[in-house]
C-alpha positions as CSV (number, residue, x, y, z in Angstrom):
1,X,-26.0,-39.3,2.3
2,X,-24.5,-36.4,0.6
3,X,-23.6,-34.9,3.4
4,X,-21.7,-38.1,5.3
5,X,-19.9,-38.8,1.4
6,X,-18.2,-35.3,1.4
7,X,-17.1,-35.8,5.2
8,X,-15.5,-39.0,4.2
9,X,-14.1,-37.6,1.0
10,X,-12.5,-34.4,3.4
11,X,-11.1,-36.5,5.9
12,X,-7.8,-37.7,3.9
13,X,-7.6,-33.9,2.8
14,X,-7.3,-33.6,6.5
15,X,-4.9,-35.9,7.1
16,X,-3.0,-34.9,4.8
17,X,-3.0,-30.8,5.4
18,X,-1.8,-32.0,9.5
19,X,1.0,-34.3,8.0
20,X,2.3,-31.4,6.4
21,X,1.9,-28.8,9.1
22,X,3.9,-31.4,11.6
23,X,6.8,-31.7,9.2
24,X,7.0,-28.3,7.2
25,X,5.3,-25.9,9.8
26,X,2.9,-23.0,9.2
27,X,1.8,-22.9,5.6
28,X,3.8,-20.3,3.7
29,X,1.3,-20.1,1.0
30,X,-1.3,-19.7,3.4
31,X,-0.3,-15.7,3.8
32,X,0.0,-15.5,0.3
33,X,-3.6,-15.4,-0.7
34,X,-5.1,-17.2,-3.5
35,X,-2.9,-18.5,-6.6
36,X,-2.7,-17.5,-10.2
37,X,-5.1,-20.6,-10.6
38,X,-8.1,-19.3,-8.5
39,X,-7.5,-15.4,-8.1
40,X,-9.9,-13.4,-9.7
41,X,-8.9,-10.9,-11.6
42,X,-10.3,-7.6,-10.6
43,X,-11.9,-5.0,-13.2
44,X,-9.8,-2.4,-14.2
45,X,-10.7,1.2,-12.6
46,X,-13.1,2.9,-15.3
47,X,-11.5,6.1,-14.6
48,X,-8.6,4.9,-16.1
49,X,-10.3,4.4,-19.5
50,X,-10.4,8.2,-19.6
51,X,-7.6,9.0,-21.3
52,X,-7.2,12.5,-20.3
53,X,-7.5,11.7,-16.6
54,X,-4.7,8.6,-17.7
55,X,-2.4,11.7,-19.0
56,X,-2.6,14.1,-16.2
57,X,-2.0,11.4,-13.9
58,X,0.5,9.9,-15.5
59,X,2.0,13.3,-15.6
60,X,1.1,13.8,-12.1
61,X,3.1,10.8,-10.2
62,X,5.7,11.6,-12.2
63,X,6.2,15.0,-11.2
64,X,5.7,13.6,-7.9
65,X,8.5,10.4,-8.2
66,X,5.6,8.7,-6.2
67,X,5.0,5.3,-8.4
68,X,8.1,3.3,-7.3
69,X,7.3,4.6,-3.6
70,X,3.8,3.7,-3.4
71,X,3.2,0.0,-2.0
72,X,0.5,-2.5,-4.0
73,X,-1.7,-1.7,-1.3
74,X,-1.5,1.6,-0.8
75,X,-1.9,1.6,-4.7
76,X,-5.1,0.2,-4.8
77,X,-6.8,1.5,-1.5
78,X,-6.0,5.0,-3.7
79,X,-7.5,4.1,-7.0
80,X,-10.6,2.1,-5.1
81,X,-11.7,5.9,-3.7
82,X,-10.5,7.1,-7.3
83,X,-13.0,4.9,-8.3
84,X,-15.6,5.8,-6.0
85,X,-15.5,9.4,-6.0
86,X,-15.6,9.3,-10.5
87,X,-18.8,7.3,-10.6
88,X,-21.1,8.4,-8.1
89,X,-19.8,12.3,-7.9
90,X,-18.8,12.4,-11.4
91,X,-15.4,14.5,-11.1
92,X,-14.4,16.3,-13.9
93,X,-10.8,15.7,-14.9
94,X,-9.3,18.8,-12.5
95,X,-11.1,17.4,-9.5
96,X,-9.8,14.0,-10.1
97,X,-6.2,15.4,-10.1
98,X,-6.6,16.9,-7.0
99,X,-8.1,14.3,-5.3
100,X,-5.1,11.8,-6.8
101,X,-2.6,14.3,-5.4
102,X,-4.3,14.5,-1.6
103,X,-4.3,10.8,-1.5
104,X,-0.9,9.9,-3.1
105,X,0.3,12.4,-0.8
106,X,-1.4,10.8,2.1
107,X,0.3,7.7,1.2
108,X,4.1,8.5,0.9
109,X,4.7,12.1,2.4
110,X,6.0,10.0,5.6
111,X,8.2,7.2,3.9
112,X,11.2,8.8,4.8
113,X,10.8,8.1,8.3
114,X,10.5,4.8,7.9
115,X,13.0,4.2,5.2
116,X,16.1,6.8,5.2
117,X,17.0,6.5,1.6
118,X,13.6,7.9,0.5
119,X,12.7,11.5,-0.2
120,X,9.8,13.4,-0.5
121,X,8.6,17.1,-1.7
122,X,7.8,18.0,2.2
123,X,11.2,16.7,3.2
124,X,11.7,19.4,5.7
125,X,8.6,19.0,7.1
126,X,9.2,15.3,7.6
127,X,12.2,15.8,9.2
128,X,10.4,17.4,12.2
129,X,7.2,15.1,12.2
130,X,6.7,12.6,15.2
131,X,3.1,11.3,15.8
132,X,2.4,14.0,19.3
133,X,2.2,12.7,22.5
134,X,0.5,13.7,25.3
135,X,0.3,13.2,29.0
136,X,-2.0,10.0,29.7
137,X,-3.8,11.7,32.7
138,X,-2.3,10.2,36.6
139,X,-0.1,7.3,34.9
140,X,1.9,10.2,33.6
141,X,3.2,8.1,30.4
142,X,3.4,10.3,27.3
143,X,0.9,8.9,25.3
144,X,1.0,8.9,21.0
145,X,-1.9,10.3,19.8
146,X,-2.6,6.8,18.1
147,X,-1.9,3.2,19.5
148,X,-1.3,0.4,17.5
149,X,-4.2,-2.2,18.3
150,X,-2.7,-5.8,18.2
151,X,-6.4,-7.8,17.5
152,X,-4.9,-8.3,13.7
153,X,-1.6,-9.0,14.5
154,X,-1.8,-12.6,15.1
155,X,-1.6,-16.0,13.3
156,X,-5.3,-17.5,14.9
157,X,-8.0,-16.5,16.9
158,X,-7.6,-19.6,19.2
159,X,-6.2,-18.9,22.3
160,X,-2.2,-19.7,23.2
161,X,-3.0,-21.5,26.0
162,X,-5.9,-23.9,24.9
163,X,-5.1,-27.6,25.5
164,X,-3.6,-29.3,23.1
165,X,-5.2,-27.5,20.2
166,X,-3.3,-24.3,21.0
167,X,-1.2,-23.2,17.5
168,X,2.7,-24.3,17.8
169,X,4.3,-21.5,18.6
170,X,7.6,-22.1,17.6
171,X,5.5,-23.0,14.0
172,X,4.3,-19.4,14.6
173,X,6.5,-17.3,15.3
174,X,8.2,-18.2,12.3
175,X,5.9,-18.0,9.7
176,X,5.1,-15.3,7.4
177,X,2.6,-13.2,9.5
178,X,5.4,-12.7,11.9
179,X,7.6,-11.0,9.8
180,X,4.2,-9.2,8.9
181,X,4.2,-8.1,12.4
182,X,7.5,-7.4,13.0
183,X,7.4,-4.9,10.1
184,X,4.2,-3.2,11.1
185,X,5.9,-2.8,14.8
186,X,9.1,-1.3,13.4
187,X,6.7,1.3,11.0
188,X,5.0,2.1,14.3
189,X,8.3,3.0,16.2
190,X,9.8,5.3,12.9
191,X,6.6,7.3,13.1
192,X,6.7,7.6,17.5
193,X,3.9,5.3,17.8
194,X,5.3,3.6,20.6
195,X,1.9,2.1,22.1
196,X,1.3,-1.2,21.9
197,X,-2.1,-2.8,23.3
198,X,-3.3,-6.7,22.9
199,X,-4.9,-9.4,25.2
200,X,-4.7,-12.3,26.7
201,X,-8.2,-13.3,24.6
202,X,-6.9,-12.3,21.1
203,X,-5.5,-15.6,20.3
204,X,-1.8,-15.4,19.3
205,X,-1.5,-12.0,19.4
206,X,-0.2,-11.4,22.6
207,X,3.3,-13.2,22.3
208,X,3.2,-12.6,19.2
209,X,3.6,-8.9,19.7
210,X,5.6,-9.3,22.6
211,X,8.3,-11.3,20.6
212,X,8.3,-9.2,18.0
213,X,9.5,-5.9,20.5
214,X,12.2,-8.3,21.7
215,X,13.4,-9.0,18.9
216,X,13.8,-5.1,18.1
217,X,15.0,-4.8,21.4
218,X,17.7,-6.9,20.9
219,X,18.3,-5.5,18.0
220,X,19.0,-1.9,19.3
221,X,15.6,-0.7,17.5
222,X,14.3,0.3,20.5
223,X,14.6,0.1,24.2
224,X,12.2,-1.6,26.5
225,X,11.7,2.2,28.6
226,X,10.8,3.9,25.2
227,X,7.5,2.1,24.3
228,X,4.6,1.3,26.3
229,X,3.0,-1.7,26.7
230,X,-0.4,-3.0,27.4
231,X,-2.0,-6.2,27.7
232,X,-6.1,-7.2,29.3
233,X,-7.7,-9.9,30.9
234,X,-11.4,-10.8,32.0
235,X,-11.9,-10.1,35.6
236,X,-12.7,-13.4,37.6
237,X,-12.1,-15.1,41.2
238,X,-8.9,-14.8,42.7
239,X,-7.7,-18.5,41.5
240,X,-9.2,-18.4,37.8
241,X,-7.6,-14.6,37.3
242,X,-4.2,-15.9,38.4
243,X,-3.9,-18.7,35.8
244,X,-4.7,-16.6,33.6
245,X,-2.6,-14.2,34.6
246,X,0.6,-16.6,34.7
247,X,-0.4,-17.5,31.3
248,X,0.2,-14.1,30.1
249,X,3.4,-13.4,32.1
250,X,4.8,-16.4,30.9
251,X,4.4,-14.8,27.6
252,X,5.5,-11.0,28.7
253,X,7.4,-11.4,32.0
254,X,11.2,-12.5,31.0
255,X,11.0,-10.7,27.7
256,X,9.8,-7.2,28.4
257,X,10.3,-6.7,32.5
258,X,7.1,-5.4,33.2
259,X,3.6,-4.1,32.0
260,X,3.4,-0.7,31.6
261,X,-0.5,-0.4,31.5
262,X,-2.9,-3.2,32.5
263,X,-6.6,-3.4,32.2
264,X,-9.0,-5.4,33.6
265,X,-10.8,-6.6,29.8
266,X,-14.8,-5.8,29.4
267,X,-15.5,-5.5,33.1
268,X,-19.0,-4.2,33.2
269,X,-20.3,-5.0,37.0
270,X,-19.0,-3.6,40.1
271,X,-19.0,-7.5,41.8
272,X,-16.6,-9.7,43.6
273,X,-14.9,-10.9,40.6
274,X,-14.2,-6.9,39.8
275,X,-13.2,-6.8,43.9
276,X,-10.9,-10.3,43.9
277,X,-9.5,-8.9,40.3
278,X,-8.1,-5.4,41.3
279,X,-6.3,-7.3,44.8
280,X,-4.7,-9.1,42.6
281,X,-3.5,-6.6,40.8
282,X,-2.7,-4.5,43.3
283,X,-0.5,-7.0,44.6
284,X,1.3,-7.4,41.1
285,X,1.7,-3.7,41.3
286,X,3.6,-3.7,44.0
287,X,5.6,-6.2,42.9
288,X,6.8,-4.2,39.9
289,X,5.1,-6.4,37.1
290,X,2.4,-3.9,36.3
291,X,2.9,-0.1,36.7
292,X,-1.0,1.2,35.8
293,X,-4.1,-0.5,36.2
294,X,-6.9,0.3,34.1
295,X,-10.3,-1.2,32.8
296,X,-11.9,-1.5,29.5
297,X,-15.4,-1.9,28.7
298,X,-18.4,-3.0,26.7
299,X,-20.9,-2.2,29.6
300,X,-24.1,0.3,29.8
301,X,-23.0,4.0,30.3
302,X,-24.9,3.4,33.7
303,X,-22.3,0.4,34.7
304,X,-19.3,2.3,33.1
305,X,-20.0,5.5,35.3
306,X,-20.4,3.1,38.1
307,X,-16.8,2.2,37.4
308,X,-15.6,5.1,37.0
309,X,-16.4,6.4,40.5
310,X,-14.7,4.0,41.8
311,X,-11.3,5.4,41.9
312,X,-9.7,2.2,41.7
313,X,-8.3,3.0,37.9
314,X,-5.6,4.9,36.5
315,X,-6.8,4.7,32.7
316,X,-10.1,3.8,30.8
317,X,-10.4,2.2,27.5
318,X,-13.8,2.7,26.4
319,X,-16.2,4.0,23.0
320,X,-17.0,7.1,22.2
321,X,-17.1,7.8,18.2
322,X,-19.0,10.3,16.1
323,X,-21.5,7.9,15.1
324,X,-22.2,6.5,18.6
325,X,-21.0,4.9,21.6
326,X,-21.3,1.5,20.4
327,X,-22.2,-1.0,23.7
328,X,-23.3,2.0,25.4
329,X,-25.2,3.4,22.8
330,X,-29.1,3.9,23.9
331,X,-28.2,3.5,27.7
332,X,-28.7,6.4,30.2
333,X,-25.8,7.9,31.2
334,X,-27.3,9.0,34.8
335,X,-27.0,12.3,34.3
336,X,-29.9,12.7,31.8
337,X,-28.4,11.8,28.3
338,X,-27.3,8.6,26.8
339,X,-23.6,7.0,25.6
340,X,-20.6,7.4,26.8
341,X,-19.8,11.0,26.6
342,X,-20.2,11.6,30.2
343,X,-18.6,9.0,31.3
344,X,-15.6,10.4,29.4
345,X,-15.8,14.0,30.8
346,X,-16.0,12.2,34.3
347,X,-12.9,9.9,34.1
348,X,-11.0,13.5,32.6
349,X,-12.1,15.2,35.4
350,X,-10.8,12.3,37.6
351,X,-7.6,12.5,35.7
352,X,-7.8,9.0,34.2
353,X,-5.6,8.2,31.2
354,X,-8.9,7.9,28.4
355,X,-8.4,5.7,25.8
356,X,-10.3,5.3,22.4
357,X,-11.7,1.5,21.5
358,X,-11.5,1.3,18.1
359,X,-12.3,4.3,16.1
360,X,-12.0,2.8,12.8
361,X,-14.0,-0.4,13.1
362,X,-16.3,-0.1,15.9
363,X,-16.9,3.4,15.3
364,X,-18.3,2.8,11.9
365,X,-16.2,0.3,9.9
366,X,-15.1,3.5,8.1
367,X,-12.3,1.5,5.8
368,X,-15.3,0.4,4.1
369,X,-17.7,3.1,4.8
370,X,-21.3,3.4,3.0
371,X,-21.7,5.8,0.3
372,X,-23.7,8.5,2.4
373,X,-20.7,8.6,5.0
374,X,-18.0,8.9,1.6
375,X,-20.3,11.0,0.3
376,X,-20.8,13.7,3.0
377,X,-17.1,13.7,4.8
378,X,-15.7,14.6,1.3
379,X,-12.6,14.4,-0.7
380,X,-10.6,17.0,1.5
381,X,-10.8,13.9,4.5
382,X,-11.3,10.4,4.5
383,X,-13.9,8.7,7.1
384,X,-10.8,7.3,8.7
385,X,-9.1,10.8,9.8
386,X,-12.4,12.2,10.5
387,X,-13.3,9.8,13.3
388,X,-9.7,10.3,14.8
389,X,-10.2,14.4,14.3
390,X,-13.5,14.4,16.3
391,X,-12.3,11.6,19.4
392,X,-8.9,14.3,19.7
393,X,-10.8,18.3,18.7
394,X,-14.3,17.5,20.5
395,X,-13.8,14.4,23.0
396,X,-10.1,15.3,24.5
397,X,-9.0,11.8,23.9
398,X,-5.4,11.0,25.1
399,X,-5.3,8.2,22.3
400,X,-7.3,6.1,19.5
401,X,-6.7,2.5,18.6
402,X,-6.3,1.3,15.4
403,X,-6.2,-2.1,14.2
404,X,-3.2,-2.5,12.3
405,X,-2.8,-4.9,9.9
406,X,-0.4,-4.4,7.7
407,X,1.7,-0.7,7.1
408,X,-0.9,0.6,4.8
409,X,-3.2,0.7,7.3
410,X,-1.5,3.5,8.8
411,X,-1.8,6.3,5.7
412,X,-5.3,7.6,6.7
413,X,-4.4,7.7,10.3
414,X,-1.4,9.3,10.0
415,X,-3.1,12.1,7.8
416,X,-5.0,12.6,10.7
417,X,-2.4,13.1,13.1
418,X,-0.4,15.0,10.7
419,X,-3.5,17.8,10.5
420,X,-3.3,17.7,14.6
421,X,0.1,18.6,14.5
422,X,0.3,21.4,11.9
423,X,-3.2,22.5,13.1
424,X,-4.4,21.9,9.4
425,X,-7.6,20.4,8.2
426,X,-10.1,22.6,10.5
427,X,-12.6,23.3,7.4
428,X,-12.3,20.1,5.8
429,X,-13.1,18.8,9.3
430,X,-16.0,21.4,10.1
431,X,-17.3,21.1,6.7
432,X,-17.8,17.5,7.1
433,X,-19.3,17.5,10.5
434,X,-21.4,20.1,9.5
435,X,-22.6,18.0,6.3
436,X,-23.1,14.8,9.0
437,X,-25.1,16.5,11.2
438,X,-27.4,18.0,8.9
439,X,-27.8,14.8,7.0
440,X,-29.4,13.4,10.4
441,X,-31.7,16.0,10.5
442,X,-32.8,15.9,7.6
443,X,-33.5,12.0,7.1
444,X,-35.0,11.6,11.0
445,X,-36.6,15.4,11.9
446,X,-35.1,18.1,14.6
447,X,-36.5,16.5,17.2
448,X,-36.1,12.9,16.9
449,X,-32.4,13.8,16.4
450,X,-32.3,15.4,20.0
451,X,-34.7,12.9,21.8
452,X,-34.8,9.8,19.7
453,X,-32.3,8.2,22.1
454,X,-33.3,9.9,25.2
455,X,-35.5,8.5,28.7
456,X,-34.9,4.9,27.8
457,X,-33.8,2.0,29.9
458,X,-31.2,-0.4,29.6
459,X,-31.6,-4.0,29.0
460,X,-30.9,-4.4,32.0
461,X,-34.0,-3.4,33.2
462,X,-36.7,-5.5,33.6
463,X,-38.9,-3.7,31.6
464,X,-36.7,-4.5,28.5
465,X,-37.2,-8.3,29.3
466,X,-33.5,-7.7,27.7
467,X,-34.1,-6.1,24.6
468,X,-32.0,-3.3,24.2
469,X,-34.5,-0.7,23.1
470,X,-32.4,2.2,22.8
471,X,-29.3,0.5,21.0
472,X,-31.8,-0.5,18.5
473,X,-33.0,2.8,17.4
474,X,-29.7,4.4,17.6
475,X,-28.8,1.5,14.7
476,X,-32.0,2.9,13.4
477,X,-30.6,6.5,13.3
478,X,-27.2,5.5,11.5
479,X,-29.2,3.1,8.6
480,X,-31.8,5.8,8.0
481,X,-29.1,8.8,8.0
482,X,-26.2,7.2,6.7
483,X,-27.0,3.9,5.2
484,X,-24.4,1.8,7.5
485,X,-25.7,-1.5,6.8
486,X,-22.7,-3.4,6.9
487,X,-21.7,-1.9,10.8
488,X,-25.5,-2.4,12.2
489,X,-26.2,-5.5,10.6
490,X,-23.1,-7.4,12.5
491,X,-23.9,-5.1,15.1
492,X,-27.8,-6.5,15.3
493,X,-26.5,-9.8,15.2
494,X,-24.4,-10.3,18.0
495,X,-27.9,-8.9,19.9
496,X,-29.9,-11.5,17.5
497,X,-27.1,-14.4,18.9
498,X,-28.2,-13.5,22.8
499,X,-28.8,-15.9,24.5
500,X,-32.1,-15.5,26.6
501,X,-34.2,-18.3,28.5
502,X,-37.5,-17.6,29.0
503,X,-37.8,-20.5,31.4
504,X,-35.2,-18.8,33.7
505,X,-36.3,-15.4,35.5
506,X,-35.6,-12.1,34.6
507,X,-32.6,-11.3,36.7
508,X,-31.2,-15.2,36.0
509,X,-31.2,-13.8,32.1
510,X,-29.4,-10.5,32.2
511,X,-26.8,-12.2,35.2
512,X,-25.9,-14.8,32.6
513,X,-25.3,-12.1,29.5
514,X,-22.2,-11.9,27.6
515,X,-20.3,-9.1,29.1
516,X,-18.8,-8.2,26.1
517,X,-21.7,-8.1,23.9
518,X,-25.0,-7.2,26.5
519,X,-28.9,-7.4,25.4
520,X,-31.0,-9.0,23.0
521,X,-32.9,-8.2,19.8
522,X,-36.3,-7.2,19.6
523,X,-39.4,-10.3,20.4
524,X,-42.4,-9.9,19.1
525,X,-43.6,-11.6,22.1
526,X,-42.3,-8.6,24.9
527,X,-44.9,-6.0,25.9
528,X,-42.3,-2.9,25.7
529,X,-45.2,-0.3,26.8
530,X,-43.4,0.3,30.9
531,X,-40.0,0.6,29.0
532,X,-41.4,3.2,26.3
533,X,-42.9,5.2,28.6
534,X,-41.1,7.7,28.5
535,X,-39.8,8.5,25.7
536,X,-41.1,11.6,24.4
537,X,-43.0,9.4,21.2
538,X,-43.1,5.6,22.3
539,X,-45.3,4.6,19.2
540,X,-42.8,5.7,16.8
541,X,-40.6,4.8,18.7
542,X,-41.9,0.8,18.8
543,X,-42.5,1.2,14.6
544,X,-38.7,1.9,14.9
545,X,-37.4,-0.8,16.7
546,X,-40.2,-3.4,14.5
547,X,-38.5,-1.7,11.6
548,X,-35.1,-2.1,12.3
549,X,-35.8,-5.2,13.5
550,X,-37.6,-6.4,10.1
551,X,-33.8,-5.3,8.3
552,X,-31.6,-6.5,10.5
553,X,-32.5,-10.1,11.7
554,X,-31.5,-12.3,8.8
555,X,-28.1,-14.4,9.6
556,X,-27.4,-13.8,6.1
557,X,-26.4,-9.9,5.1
558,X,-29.6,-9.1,2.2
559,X,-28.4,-9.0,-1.8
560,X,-26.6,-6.2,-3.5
561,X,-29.2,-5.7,-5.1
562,X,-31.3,-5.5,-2.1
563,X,-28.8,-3.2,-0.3
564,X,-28.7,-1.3,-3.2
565,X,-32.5,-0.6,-3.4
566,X,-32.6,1.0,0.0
567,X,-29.8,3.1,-0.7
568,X,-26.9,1.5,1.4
569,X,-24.2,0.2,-0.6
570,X,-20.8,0.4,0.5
571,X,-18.5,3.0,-1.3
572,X,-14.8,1.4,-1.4
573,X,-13.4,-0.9,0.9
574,X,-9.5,-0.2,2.4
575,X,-9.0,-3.1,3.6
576,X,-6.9,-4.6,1.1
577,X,-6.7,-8.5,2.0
578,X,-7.6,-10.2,4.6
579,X,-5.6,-10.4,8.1
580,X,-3.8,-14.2,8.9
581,X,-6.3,-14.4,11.4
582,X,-9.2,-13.7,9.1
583,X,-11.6,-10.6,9.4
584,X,-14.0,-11.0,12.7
585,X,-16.6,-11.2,10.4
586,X,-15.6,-14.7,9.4
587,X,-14.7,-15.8,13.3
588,X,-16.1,-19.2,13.1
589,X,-15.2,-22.3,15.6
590,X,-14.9,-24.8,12.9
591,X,-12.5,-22.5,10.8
592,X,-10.5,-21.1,13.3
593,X,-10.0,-25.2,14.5
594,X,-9.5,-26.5,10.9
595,X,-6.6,-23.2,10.4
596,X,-4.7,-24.2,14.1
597,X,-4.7,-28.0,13.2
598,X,-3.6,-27.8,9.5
599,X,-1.4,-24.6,10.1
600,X,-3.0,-22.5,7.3
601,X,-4.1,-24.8,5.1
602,X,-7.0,-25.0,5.8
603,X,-10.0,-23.5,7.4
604,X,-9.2,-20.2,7.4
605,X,-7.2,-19.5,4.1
606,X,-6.0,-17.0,1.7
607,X,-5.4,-14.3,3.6
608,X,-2.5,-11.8,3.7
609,X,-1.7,-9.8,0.3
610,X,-2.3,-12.8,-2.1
611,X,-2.4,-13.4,-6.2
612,X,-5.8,-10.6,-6.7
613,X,-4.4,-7.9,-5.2
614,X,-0.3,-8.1,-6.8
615,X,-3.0,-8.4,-10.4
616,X,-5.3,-5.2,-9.2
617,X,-2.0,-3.1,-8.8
618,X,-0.1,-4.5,-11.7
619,X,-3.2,-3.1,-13.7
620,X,-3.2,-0.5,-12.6
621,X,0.6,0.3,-13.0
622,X,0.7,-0.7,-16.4
C-alpha cells in the first residue's frame, strides 16, 4: 500500500517537472548541483588547522599569484590529496609545501595557453608547450599524445535517436552542459589536443560534440582540417548498420565534411556482421565520408588478435593499462601469455594507428584511486600521470583517452604530457613502478605474480561453462595487492549481471553474451577442474576465485567500515561533481528516463559544479 501511495503522490510531481521542461526547456538548475537548502557542507581540510602549514602556504600562493588563477575545482581536487597525503603519511610541514607547490603548479603552469592575459613563473616555457603529436601508424594523421573522450560530454545517456523519448535537442544544445562542452572543447584546442572521439551509443554526446566544433569552426577557432574526428558504431547486418549509420551522419555529415577516423564499436567476433560491417564502410570510404576505418574492442585477447590479423583496419582502440587489460584480462593471448600486450606489439608491427581505451577509469579509476595505489605512486606523480607515462614509455601508445568532463580534468594529464615532452619525471616514474611491482610480490608471492594468470581459458570455452576464471583472479591480484575495491567490485558486477541460461546449451550461452561486457561470475554449481588444469596451482587457484567471489558478489558496494577493515578505502576522489549525464556508476533506466522526460529535473539530478563544492572552495579560500 505504501508503495502504490507514493507512486500516486509522485505522479503530479511528474506532471508538473514535463510541464516545465515543454515550456522553459532543460532545467538550468539541474547543472547547478544541489542548493544552499540541501548541500552539505563539507569538513574543512584538518591540515589547515595547522597553523604553520596555514602560514607557509599562505605565503606560498602568494609568492606564486596562483589563488585568483586556480578554478574551485582545481582548488579542491588539490587540497583533497593535501588532505590525503597529511593523515595517512603524516607530512611534516616542509613536505606539505612541496607537495602544495607540485600540485598548484600542476594546475595553473598551462593557463596561459588557454587564456592570453594570464602569466605564469615558467612563461617561457609555456610559450613553446603543445601537447606532442605523433604519427598514428598507416592513417598517417598526427596524433596528440592524449584524446579528449566524449562519454561525459553529454546531456543523457539515452540515445538521440530513440523514439519519441529521445532528449530535445534544440532543448539541449542550449542548456548549460553545452556551454560546459563547448569550453572543455576550446581548452582542448589551446593546449593541441585536437582529437576528438564519441559514439553513436553515448547518448547525446555525439552531436553534441559535433555542434560544439561547428560552432568554433564558425567562429574561426579552428578549422575543420586541423582536428581529428572520430565517432563508433556496433557492427551488424548490412540494413541495421546503415540506419544506424544515417543516424550518425545526419548528426556529422553537413557539419564537419567527413569522418576522419571510424571504428567499428566493441567488435569481438570475426562473423558476417563484422564482414557486412567493413563493405559498408568500405563503400563510405570511397565516397569520402570516412578516411580511416578502425575497430575497438572489449573482446578476449584470443578474438582481438584474431582481428588484428585481419588486415582490414587502419587503427585499433583497445586496453592495455598498468594494472591490467581490463575485458582481456585472464584470456590467453595465443602466443603463451595473457591480456592485451601482444595484441598491441602485433597491430605496431602491422603499422596500425593503437589507441588507449580509457586509461584513467578503466585502467584503475585512478581519480579516486585506493590508498595502497596513492600510497605507492607518491607525491612526485599522481595515479593519473602514471598510467599515461607507462601506456606512452613501455607500451608505444600513439594516444590515451581521457574522459573529459569539465577543464580540470585535464591538470593531471597534462602533467603527464608535460614530463613526455621535457623528458622529465623518469625517477618519479621508475620509483613508482618499481614500488607497484614489488607491492605485488610481496602481497601474492614471486611466482603467483608470474603464473597466477597464466594456462587459463577463456569463457568462452566450454570448460568455463562461462565463468571467466582468469578475469577473476586478476581482480584477485589488484584487491589483494592494491586494495582496488571500488574498480573490481563494478567490474565483478557487470560479470555478476550475465546473463546465462542453463536451459540453453553451451555454445547458445556464450553466442548470446554481451559483446561489450563477456563472461559470467563464479557458480558454485560449475565443476572448473578441465578449465584449471593447467594452471600451474589449480587449488589455489579455485580458493581464489571462491574468495573473490565471496567479496565481490553483493549488488550493494560493503560499509566503510567494512572496506576499511580489509584495508581498501579510497584515498581522495578528483572527480569534483558529478557529469550532466551522471557517473556510469549510477546508469539506471528509470533515471536516465525520468532526466530525458523532465529535462533535468528529475531522475538524474544535481550534477555539474553545484552549491557543496562553490562551499568546499570558499572554505578553503577563506
Amino acid at each position: 500500500m505504501a508503495s502504490i501511495a507514493s507512486k500516486i503522490a509522485f505522479a503530479p510531481k511528474l506532471l508538473c517537472a514535463m510541464c516545465c521542461y515543454m515550456f522553459t526547456g532543460w532545467n538550468r538548475k539541474a547543472y547547478h548541483g544541489d542548493s544552499p537548502d540541501t548541500g552539505t557542507t563539507p569538513p574543512k581540510p584538518k591540515f589547515l588547522s595547522n597553523q604553520t602549514i596555514l602560514v607557509e602556504l599562505t605565503i606560498l600562493m602568494k609568492e606564486m599569484k596562483c589563488l585568483e588563477k586556480i578554478s574551485d575545482d582545481a582548488l579542491v581536487k588539490i587540497c583533497r590529496q593535501l588532505e590525503f597525503f597529511y593523515i595517512e603519511e603524516k607530512l611534516n610541514e616542509k613536505e606539505m609545501l612541496a607537495l602544495a607547490k607540485f600540485l598548484i603548479d600542476q594546475s595553473i603552469w598551462y593557463q596561459p595557453l588557454v587564456d592570453p592575459s594570464a602569466t605564469v613563473d615558467t612563461q617561457s616555457e609555456v610559450d613553446h608547450f603543445n601537447v606532442p603529436k605523433v604519427r598514428f601508424g598507416k592513417t598517417e594523421l598526427q596524433m596528440p599524445l592524449i584524446t579528449c573522450g566524449g562519454m561525459r560530454l553529454q546531456n543523457s545517456w539515452l540515445p538521440d535517436s530513440f523514439p519519441v523519448l529521445s532528449p530535445n535537442r534544440d532543448f539541449v544544445l542550449k542548456s548549460a552542459p553545452q556551454q560546459n562542452i563547448k569550453h572543455c572543447i576550446k581548452y582542448c584546442i589551446a593546449l593541441g589536443i585536437n582529437h576528438f572521439e564519441t559514439s553513436r551509443v553515448y547518448g547525446t554526446s555525439e552531436y553534441q560534440l559535433t555542434e560544439a566544433l561547428y560552432e568554433l569552426i564558425q567562429e574561426g577557432t579552428v578549422k575543420r582540417e586541423d582536428f581529428i574526428f572520430q565517432t563508433k558504431i556496433f557492427p551488424n547486418k548490412r540494413k541495421a548498420f546503415m540506419k544506424l549509420w544515417n543516424a550518425t551522419w545526419s548528426n556529422v555529415g553537413e557539419k564537419l565534411g567527413y569522418i576522419d577516423l571510424f571504428s567499428v564499436h566493441c567488435i569481438a567476433d570475426k562473423d558476417q556482421k563484422m564482414e557486412e560491417t567493413i563493405a559498408v564502410c568500405r563503400e563510405l570510404k570511397k565516397e569520402g565520408k570516412i578516411r580511416n576505418i578502425g575497430f575497438s574492442t572489449h573482446g578476449t585477447s584470443e578474438q582481438i588478435m584474431a582481428l588484428i590479423n585481419t588486415e582490414y583496419f587502419d587503427y585499433i582502440n583497445i586496453h592495455e593499462h598498468y594494472f591490467g587489460s581490463y575485458h582481456g584480462s585472464g584470456t590467453p593471448n595465443t602466443v603463451g601469455g595473457q591480456g592485451n600486450l601482444a595484441c598491441v606489439k602485433r597491430a605496431q608491427e602491422l603499422d596500425m594507428g593503437v589507441f588507449l581505451i580509457s586509461p584513467v577509469d578503466k585502467g584503475g579509476k585512478l581519480y579516486r584511486p585506493s590508498k595502497d595505489v596513492a600510497s605507492l605512486v607518491g607525491r612526485e606523480l599522481t595515479p593519473i600521470a602514471f598510467a599515461l607515462l607507462f601506456a606512452w614509455k613501455e607500451n608505444g601508445f600513439h594516444t590515451a583517452s581521457v574522459g573529459v568532463a569539465r577543464p580540470s580534468d585535464l591538470d593531471e594529464v597534462l602533467q603527464a604530457a608535460r614530463m613526455m615532452a621535457l623528458s622529465t619525471g623518469e625517477g618519479p616514474y621508475k620509483s613508482a613502478r618499481d614500488r607497484l611491482d614489488q607491492r605485488a610480490i610481496e602481497k601474492l608471492g614471486k611466482e603467483w605474480t608470474e603464473k597466477g594468470l597464466l594456462n587459463l581459458p577463456s569463457f568462452l570455452d566450454e570448460s568455463t561453462d562461462g565463468i571467466a576464471v582468469g578475469h577473476i583472479l586478476w581482480l584477485y591480484n589488484l584487491l589483494v595487492s592494491y586494495g582496488m575495491y571500488e574498480f573490481c567490485h563494478d567490474r565483478y558486477q557487470s560479470l555478476v549481471n550475465c546473463s546465462w541460461d542453463k536451459k540453453k546449451s553451451f555454445q547458445e550461452n556464450a553466442d548470446a553474451m554481451n559483446r561489450t561486457n563477456m563472461g559470467r561470475a563464479y557458480d558454485g554449481a560449475v565443476d572448473l577442474t578441465k578449465a584449471l588444469e593447467k594452471h600451474y596451482n589449480p587449488s589455489l587457484a579455485l580458493e581464489r576465485i571462491k574468495q573473490t567471489h565471496e567479496w565481490l558478489k553483493d549488488r550493494e558496494e560493503k560499509s566503510a567500515e567494512e572496506v576499511s577493515e580489509l584495508e581498501w578505502e579510497k584515498a581522495y576522489d578528483l572527480s569534483v561533481w558529478e557529469p550532466m549525464c551522471g557517473d556510469l556508476d549510477s546508469r539506471f533506466v528509470q533515471k536516465i528516463l525520468l532526466q530525458v522526460l523532465t529535462g533535468g529535473r528529475l531522475g538524474i539530478v544535481e550534477t555539474g559544479p553545484g552549491f557543496s563544492i562553490k562551499t568546499e572552495a570558499s572554505q578553503i579560500r577563506g
